[in-house]
C-alpha positions, 0 to 999 in steps of 0.5 A, a space after each residue: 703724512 702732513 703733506 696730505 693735510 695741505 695737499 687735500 685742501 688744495 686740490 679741494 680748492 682747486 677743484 672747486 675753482 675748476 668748477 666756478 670757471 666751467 660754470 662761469 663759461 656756461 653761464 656767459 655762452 662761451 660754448 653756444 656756437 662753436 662753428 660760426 667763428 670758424 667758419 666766419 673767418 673762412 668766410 671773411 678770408 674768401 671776401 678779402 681774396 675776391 676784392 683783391 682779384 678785382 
């Protein structure tokens, strides 16, 4: 039973770090544009190709 006085603390914290991380990714546009840097990398690899082939 002591266990849970230190277990419920914890994953308290721990869920409130999981939700400042979340809100911090939101916040600086992580999740904004989540196809144009993979297709961009597809994109630069078909440009270093053709300049190779001339």
């Amino acid at each position: 039973m002591d266990v849970v006085y230190l277990l419920v603390p914890l994953s308290i914290l721990f869920l409130i770090c999981a939700i400042w991380a979340l809100l911090w990714a939101i916040r600086s546009e992580q999740f904004d544009d989540l196809e144009g840097p993979a297709s961009r990398i597809i994109m630069d690899d078909r440009e270093m190709r053709r300049k190779k082939d001339d």
